[in-house]
Backbone of each chain as ProteinMPNN parsed JSONL, in Angstrom:
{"seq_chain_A": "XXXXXXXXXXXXXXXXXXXXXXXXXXXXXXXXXXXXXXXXXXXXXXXXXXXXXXXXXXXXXXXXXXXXXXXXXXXXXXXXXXXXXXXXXXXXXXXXXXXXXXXXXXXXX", "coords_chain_A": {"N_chain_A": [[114.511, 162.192, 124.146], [115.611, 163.726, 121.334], [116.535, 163.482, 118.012], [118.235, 165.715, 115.77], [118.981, 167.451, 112.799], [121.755, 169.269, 110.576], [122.595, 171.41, 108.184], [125.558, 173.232, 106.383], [127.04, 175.241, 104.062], [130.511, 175.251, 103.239], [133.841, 177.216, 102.562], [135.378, 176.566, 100.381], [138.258, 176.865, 99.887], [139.002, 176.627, 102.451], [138.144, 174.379, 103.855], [140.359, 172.831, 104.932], [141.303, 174.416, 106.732], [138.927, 174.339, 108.166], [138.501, 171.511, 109.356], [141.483, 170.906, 110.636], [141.022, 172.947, 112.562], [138.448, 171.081, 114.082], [139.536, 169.037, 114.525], [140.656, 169.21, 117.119], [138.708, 170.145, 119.029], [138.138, 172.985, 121.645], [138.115, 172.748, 124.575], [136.333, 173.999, 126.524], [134.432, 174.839, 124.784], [133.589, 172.447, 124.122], [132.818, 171.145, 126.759], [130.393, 173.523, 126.871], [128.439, 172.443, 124.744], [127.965, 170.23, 125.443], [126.747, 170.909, 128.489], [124.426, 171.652, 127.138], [122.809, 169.863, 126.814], [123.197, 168.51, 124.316], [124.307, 165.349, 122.786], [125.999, 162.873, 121.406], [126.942, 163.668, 118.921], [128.145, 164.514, 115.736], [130.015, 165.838, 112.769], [129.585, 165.98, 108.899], [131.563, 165.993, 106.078], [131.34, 166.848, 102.824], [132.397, 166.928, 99.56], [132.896, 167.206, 96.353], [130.461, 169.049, 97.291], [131.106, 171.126, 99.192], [129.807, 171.035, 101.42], [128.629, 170.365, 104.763], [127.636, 168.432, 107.197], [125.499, 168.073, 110.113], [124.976, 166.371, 112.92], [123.358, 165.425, 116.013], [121.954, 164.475, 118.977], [119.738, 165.654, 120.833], [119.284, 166.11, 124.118], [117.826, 167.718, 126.188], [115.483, 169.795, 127.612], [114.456, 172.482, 127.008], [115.163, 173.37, 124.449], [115.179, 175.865, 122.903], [116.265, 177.582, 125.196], [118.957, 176.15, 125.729], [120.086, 176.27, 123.391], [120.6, 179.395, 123.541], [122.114, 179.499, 125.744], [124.695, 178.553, 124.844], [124.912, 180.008, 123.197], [125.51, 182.861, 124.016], [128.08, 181.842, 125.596], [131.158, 183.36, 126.141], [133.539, 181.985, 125.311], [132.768, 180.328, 123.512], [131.857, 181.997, 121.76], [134.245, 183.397, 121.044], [135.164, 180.841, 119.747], [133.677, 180.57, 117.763], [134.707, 182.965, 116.177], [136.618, 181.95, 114.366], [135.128, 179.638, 113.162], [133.019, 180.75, 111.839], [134.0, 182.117, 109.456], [135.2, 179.876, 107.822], [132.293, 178.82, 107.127], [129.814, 179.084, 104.931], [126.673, 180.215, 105.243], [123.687, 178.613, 104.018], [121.467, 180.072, 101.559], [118.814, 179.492, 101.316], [118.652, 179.433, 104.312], [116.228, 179.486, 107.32], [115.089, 182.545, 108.894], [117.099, 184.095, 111.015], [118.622, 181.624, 111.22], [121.689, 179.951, 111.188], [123.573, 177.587, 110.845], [121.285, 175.169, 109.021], [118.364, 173.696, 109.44], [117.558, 170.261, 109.028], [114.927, 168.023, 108.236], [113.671, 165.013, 109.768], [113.268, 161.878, 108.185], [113.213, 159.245, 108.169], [114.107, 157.141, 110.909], [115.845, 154.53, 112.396], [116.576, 152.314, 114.977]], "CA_chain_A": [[115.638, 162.558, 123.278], [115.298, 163.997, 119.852], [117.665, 163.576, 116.91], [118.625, 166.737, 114.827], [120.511, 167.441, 111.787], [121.622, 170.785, 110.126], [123.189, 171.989, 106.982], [125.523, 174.749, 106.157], [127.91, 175.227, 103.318], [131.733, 175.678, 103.961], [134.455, 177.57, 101.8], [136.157, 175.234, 99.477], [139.304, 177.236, 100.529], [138.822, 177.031, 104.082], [138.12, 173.081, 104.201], [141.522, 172.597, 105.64], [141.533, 174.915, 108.793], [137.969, 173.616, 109.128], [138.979, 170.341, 109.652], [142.169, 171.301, 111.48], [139.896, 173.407, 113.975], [137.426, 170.604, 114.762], [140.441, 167.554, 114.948], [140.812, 169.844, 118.336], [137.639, 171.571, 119.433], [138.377, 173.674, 122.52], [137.071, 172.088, 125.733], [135.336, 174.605, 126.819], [133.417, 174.795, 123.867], [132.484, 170.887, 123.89], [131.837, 171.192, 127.49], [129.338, 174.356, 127.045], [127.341, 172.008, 124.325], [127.499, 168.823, 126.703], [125.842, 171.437, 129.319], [123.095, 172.303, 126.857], [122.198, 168.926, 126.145], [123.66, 167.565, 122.863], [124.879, 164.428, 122.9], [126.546, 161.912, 120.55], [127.563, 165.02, 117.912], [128.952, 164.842, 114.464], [130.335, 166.727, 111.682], [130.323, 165.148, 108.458], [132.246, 166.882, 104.977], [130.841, 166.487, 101.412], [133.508, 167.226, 98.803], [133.28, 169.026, 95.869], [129.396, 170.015, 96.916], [131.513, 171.401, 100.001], [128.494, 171.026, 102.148], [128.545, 170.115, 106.005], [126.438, 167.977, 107.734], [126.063, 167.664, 111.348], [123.679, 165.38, 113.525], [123.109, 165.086, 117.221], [121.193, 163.882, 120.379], [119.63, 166.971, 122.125], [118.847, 165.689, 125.594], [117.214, 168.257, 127.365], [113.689, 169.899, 127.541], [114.091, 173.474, 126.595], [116.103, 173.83, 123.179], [115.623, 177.746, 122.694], [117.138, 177.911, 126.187], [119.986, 175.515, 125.603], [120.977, 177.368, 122.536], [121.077, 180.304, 124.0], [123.206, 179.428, 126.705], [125.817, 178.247, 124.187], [125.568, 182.052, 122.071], [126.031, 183.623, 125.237], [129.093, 181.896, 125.904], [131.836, 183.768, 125.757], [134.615, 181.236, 124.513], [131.699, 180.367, 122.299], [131.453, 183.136, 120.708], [135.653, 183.127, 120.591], [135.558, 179.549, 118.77], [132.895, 181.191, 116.401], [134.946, 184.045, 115.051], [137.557, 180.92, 113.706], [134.685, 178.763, 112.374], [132.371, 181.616, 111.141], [134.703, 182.541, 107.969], [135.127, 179.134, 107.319], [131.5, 178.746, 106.682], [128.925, 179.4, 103.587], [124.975, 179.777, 104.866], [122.707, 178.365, 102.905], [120.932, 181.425, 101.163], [117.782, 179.339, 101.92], [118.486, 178.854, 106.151], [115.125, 180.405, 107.992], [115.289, 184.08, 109.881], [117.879, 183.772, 112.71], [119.261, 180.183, 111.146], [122.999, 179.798, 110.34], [123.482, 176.586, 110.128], [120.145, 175.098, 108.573], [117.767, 172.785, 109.911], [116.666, 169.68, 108.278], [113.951, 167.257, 108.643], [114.063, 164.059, 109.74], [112.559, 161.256, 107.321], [113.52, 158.418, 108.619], [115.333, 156.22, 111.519], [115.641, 152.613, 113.256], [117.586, 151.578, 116.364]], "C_chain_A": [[115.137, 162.887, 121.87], [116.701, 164.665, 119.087], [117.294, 164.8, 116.02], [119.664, 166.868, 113.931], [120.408, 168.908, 110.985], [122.364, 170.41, 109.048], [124.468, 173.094, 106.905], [126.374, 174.597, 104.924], [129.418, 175.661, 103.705], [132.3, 176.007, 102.469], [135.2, 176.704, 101.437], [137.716, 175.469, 99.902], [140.125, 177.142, 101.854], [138.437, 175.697, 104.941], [139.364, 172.503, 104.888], [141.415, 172.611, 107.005], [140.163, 174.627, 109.363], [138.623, 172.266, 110.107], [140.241, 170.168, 110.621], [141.54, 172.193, 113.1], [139.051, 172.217, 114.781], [138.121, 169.048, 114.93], [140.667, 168.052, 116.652], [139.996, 171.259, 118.609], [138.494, 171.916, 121.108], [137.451, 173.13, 123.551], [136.014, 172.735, 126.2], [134.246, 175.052, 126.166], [132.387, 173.344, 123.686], [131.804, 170.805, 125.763], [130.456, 172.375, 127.348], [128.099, 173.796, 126.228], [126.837, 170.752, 125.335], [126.227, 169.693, 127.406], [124.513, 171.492, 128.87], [122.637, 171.071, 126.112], [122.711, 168.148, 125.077], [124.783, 166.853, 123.262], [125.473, 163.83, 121.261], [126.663, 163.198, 118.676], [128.358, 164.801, 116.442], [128.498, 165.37, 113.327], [130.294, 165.618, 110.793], [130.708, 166.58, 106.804], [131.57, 166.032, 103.56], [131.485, 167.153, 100.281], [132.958, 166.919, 97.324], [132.246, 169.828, 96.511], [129.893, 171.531, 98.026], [130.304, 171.966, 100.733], [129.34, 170.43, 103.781], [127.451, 170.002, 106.674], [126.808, 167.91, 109.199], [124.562, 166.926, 111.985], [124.256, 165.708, 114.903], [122.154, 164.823, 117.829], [120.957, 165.433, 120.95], [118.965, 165.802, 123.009], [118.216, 166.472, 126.494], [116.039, 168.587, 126.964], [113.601, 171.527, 127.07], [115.112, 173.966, 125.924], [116.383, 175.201, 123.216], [116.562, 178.139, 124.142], [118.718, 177.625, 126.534], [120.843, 176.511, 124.664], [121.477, 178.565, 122.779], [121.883, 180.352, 124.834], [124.514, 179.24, 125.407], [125.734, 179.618, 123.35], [125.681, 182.659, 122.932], [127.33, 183.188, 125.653], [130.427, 182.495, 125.113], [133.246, 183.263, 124.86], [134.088, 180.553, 123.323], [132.093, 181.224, 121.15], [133.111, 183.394, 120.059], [135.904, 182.168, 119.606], [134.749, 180.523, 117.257], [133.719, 182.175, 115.44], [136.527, 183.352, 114.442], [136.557, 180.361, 112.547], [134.182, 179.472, 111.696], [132.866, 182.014, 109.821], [134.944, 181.394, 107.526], [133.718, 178.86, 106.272], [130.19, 179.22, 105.856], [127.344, 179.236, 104.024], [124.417, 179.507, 103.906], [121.572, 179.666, 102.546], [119.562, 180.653, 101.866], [117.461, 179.246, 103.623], [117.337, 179.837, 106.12], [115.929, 182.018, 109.013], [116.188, 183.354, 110.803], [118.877, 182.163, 112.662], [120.7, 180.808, 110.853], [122.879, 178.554, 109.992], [121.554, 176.058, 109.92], [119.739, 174.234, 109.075], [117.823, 171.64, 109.213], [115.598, 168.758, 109.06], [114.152, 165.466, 108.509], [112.933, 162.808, 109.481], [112.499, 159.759, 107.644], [114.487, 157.847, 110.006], [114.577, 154.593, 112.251], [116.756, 152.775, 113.981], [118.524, 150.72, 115.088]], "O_chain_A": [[114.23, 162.22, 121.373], [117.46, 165.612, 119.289], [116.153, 164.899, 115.569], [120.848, 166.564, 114.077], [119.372, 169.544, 110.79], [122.771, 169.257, 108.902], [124.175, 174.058, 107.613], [126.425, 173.389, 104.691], [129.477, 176.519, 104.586], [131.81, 175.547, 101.438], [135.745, 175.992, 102.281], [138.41, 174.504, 100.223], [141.277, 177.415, 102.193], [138.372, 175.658, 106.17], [139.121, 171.459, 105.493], [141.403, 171.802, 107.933], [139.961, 174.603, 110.577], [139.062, 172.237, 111.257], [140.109, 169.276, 111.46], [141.699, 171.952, 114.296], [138.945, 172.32, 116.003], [137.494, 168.073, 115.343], [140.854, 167.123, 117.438], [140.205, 172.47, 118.544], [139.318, 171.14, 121.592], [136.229, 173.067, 123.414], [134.9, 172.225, 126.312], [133.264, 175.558, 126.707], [131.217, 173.154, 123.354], [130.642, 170.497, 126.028], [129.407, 171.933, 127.817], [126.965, 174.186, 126.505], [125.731, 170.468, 125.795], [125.048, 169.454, 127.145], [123.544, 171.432, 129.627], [122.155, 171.143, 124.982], [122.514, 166.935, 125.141], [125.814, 167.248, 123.806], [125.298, 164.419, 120.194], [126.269, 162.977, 117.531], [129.527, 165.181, 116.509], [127.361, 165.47, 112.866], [130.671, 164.506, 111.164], [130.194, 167.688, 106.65], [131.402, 164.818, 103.439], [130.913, 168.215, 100.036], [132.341, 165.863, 97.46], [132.458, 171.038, 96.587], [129.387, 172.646, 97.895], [129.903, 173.127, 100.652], [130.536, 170.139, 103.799], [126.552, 170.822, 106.859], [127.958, 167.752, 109.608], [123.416, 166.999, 111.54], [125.387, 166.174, 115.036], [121.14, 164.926, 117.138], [121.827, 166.185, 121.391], [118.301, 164.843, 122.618], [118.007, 166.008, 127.615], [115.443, 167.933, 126.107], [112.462, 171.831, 126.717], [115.908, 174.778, 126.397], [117.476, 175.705, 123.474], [117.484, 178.951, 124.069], [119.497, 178.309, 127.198], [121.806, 177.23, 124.93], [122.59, 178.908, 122.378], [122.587, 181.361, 124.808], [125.245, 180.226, 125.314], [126.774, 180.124, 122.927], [126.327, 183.606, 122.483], [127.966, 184.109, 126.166], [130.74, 182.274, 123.944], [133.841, 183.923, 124.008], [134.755, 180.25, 122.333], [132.508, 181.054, 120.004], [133.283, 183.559, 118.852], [136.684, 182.405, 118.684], [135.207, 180.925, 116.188], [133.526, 182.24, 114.226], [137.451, 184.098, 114.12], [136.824, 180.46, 111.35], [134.563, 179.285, 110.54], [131.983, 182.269, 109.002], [135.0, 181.568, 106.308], [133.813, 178.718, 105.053], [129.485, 179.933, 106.57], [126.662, 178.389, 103.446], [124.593, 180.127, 102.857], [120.89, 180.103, 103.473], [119.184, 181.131, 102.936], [116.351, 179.046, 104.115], [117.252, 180.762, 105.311], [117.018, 182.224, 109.548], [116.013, 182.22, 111.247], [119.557, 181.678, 113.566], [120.863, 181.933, 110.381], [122.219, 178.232, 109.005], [120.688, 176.572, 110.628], [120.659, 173.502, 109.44], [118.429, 172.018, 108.21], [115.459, 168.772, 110.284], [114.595, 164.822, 107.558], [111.961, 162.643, 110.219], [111.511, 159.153, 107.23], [115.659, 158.224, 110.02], [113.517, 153.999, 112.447], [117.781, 153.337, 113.593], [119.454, 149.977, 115.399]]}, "seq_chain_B": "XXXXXXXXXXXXXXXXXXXXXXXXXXXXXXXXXXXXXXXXXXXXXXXXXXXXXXXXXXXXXXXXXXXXXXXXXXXXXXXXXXXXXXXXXXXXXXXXXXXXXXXXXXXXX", "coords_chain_B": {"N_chain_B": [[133.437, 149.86, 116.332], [132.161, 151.923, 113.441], [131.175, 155.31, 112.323], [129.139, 156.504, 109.896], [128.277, 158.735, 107.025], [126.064, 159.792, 104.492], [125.149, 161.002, 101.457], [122.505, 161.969, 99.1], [120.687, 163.252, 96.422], [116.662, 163.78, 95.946], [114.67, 164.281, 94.207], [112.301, 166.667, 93.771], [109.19, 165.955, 93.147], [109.05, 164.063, 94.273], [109.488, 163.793, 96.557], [106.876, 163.948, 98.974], [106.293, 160.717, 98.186], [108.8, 159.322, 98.842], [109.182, 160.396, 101.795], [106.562, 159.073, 102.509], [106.94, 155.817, 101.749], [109.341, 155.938, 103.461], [108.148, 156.156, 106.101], [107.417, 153.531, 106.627], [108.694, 151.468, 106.705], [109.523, 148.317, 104.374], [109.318, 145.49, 106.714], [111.575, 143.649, 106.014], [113.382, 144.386, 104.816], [114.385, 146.102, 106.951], [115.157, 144.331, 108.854], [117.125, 143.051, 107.13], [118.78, 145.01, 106.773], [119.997, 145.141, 109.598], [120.999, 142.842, 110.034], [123.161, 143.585, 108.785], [124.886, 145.024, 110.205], [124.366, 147.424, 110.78], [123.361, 149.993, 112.374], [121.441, 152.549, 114.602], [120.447, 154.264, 112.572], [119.571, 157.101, 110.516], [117.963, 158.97, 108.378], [117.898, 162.442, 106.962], [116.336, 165.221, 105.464], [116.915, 167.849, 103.653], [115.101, 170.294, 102.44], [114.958, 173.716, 100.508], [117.174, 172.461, 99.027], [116.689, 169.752, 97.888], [118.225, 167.406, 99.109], [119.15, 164.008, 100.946], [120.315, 163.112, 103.568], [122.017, 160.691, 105.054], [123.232, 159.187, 107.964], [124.876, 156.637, 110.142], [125.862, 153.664, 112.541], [127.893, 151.65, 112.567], [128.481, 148.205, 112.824], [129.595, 145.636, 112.328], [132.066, 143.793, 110.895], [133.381, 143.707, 108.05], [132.597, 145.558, 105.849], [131.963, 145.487, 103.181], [131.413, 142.846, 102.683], [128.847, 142.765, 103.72], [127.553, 144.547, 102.669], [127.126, 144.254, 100.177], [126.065, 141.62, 100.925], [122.826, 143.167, 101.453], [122.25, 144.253, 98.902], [122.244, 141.884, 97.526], [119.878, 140.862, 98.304], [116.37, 139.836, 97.614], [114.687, 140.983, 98.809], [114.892, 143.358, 99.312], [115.867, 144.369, 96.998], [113.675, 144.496, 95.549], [112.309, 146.596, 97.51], [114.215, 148.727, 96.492], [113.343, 149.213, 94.007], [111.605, 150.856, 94.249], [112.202, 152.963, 95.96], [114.99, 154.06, 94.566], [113.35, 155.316, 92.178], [113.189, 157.52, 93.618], [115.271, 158.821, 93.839], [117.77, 161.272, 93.102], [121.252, 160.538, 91.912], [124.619, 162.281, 93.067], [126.499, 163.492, 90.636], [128.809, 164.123, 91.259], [129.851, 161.61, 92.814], [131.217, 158.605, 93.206], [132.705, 155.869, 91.403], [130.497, 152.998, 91.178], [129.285, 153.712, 93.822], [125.564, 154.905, 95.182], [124.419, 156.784, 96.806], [126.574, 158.614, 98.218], [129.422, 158.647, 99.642], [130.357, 160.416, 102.425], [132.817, 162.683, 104.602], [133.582, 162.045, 107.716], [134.278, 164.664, 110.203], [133.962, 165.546, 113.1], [133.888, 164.403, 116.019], [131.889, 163.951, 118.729], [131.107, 162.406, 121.666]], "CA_chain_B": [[131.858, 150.738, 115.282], [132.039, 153.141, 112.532], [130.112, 156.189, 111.981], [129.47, 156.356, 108.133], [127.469, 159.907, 106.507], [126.193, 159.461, 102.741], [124.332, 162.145, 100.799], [122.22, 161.795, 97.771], [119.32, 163.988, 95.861], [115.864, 163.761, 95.576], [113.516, 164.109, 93.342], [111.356, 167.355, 94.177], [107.86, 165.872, 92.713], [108.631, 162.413, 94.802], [109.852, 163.707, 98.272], [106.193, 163.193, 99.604], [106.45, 159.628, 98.216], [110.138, 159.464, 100.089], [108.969, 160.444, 103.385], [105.334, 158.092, 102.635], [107.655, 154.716, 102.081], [110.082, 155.379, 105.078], [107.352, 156.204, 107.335], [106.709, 152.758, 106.771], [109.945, 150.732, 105.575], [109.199, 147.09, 104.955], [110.007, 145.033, 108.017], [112.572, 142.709, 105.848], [114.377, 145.365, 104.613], [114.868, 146.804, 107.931], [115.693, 142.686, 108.912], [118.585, 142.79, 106.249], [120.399, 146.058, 107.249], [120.301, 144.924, 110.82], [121.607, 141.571, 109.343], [124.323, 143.804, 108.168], [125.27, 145.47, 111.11], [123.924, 148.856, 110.487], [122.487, 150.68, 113.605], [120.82, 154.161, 114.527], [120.466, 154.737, 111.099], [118.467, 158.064, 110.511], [117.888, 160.109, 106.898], [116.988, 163.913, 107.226], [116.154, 165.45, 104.177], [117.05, 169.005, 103.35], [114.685, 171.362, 101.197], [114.692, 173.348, 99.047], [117.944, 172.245, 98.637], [116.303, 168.371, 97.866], [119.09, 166.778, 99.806], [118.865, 163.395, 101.612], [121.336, 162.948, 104.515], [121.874, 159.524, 106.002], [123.907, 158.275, 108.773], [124.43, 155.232, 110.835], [126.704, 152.983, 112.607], [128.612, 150.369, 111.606], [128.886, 147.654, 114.151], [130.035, 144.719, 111.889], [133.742, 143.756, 110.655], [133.245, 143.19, 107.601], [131.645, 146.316, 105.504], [132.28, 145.661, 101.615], [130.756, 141.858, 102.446], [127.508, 143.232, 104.647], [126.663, 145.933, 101.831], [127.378, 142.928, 99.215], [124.41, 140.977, 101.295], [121.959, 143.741, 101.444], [122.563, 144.176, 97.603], [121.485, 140.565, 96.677], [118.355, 140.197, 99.264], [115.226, 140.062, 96.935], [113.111, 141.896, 99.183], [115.668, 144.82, 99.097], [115.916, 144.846, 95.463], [112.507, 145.15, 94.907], [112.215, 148.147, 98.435], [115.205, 149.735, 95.97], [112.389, 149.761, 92.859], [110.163, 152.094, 94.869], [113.587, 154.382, 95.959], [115.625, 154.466, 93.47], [113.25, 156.083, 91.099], [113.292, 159.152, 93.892], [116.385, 159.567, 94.447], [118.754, 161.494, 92.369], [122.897, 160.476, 92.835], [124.891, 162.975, 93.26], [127.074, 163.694, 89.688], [130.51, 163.692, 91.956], [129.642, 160.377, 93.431], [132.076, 157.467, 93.077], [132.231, 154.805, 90.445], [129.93, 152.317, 91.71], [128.214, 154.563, 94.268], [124.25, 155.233, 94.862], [124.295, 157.356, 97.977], [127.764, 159.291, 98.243], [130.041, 158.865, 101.026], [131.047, 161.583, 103.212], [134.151, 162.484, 105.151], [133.831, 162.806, 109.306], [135.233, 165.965, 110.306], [134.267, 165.92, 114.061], [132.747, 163.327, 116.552], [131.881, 164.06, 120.209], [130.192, 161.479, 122.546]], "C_chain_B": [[132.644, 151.995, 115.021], [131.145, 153.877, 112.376], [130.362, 156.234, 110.17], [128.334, 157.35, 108.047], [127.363, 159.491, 105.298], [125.392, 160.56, 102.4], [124.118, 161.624, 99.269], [120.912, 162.776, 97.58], [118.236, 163.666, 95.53], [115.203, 164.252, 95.249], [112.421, 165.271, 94.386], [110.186, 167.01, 94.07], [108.122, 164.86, 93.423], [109.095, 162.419, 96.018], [108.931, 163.311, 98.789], [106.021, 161.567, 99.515], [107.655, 158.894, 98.678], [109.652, 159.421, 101.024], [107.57, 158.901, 103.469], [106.44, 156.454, 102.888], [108.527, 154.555, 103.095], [109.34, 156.168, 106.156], [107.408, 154.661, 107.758], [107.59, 151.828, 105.988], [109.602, 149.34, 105.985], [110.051, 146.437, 105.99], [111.574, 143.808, 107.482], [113.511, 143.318, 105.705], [115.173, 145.849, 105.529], [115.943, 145.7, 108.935], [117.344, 142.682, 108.413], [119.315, 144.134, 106.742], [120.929, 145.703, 108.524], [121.156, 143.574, 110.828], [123.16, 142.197, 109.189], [125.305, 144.491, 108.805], [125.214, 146.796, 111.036], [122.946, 149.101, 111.984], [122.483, 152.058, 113.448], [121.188, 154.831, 113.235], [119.023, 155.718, 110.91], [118.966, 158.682, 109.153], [116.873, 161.586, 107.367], [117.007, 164.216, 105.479], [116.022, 167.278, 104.618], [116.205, 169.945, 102.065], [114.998, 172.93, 101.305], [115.799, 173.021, 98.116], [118.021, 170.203, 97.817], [117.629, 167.377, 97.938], [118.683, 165.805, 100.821], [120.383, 163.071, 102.14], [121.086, 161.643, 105.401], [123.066, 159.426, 106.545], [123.586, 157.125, 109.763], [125.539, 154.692, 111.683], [127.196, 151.808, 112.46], [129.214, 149.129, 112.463], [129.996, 146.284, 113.4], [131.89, 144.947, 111.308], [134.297, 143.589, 109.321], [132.557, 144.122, 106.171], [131.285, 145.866, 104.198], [130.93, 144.138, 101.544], [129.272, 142.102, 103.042], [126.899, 143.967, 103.677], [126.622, 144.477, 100.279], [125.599, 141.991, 100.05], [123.428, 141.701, 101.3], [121.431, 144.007, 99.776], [122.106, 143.463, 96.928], [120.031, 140.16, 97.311], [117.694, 140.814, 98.242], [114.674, 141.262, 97.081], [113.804, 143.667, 99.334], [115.67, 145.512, 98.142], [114.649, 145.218, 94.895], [112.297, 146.729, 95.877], [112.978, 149.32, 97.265], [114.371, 150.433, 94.673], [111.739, 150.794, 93.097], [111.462, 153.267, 94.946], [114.184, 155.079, 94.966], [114.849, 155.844, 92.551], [113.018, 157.951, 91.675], [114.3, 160.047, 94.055], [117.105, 160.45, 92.941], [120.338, 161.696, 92.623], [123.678, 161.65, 92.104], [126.042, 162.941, 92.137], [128.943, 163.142, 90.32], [130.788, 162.434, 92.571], [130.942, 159.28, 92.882], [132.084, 156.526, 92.422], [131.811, 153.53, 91.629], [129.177, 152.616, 92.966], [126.868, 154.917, 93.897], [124.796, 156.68, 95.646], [125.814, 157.934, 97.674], [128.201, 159.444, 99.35], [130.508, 160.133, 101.635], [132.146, 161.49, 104.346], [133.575, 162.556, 106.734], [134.595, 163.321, 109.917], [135.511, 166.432, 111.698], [132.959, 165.349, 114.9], [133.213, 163.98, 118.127], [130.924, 163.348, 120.917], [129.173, 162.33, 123.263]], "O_chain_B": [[133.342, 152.743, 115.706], [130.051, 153.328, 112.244], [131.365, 156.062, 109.477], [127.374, 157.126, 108.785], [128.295, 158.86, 104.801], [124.887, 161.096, 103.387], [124.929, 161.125, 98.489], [120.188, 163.025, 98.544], [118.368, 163.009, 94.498], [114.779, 165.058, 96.078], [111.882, 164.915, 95.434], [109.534, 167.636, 94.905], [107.061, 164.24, 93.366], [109.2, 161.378, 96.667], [109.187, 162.263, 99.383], [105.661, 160.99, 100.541], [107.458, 157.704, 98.925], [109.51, 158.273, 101.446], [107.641, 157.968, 104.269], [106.663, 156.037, 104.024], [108.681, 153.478, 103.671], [109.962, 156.775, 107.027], [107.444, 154.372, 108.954], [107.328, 151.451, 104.846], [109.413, 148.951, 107.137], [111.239, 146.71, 106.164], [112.368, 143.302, 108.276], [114.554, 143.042, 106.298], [116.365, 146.08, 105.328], [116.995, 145.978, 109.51], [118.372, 142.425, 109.039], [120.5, 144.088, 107.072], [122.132, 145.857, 108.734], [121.974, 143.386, 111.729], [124.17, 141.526, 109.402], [126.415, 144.662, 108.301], [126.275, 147.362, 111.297], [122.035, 148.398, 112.42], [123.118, 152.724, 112.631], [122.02, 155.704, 112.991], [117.854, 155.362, 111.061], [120.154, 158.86, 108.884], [115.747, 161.732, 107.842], [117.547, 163.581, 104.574], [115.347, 167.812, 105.498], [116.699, 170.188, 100.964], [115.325, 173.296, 102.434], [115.732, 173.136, 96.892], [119.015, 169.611, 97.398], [117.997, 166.694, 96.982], [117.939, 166.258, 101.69], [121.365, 162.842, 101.434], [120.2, 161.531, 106.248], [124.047, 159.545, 105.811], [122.474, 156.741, 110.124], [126.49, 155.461, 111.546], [126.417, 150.919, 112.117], [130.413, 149.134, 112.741], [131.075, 146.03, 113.937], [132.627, 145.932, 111.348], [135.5, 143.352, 109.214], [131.97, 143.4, 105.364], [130.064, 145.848, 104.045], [129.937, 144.13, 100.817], [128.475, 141.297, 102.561], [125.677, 144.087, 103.756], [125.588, 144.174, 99.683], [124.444, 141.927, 99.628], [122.5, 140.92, 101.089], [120.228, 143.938, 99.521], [121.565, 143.783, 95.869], [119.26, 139.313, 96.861], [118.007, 141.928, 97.824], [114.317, 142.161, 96.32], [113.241, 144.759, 99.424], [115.554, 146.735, 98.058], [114.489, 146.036, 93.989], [112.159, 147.805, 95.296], [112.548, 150.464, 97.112], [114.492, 151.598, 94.292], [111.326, 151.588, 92.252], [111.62, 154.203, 94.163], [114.034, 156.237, 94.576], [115.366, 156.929, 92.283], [112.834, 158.993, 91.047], [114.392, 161.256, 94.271], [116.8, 160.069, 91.811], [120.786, 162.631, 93.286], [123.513, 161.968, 90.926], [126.92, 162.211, 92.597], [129.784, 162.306, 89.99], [131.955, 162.169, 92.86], [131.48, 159.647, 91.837], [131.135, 155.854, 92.826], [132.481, 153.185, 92.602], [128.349, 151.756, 93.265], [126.623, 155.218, 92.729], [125.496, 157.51, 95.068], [126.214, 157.518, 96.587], [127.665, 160.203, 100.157], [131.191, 160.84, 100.894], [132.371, 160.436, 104.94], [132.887, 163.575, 106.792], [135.618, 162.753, 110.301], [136.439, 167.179, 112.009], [131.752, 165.543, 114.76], [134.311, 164.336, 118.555], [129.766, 163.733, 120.751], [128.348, 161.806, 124.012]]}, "name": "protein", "num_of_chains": 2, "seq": "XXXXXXXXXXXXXXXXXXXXXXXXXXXXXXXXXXXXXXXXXXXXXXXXXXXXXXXXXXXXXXXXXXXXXXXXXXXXXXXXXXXXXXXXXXXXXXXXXXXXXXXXXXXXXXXXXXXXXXXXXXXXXXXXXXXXXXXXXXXXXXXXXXXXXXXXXXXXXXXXXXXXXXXXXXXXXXXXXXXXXXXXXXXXXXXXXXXXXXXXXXXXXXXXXXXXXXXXXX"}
């Protein structure tokens, strides 16, 4: 198992219908990440910097493959063009990032 | 159990001394949070945005008095001498806040 956490920035405007969107993700969207591995999943909100953090559990063995299954899905890609205007990349994310990586510095059981 | 997110800034010239001390967090320290009912507690750290992202969970009943004991343990207060001077708290932060709480916007098992 390996823990991951990302970044992105969200519209200060648009913190609402985030939050309204993800009180009721779309099943078929939480099953298509279940499928690709990620477990134990959360969002968290950072107010004024209006930042968004998220963490999870990937569980499987071939990430680039996982991910891609989930941008190939089509109700995927439906939820996306809701959350997508909500959210602010970080000018710094890498080639091909939206939300941003980070690095992980620490943990304990 | 609670999930709890915090965010705070560090110190660009003292991130490698960040990551060096929680490679290697003393074992009392780690004693007293577990004391306090803190579990899977992981910090990522975001550059070049020098952002430290912690979460954890919160098994105890009790939070205000558990963060109150970690607070007065010696061997904490001195671990906090070495931290402290990397961190930098976050201007919007909360009276009486280090670290800065964050909201949870969207949990999936």
């Amino acid at each position: 198992m390996k823990r991951m956490g990302m970044v992105i920035g969200v519209a200060p405007e648009r913190v609402a219908e985030y939050k309204r969107l993800h009180a009721a993700v779309w099943p078929g969207v939480l099953a298509r990440i279940a499928a690709s591995g990620i477990r134990n999943y959360t969002i968290y909100l950072r107010e004024p910097e209006n930042l968004l953090f998220a963490c999870w559990e990937y569980h499987g063995t071939d990430f680039e493959a996982d991910m891609a299954a989930i941008a190939a899905d089509p109700e995927t890609q439906r939820w996306w063009t809701f959350t997508d205007p909500c959210q602010r990349p970080l000018e710094s994310r890498a080639p091909g990032e939206h939300w941003a990586m980070m690095e992980e510095v620490f943990h304990v059981d």
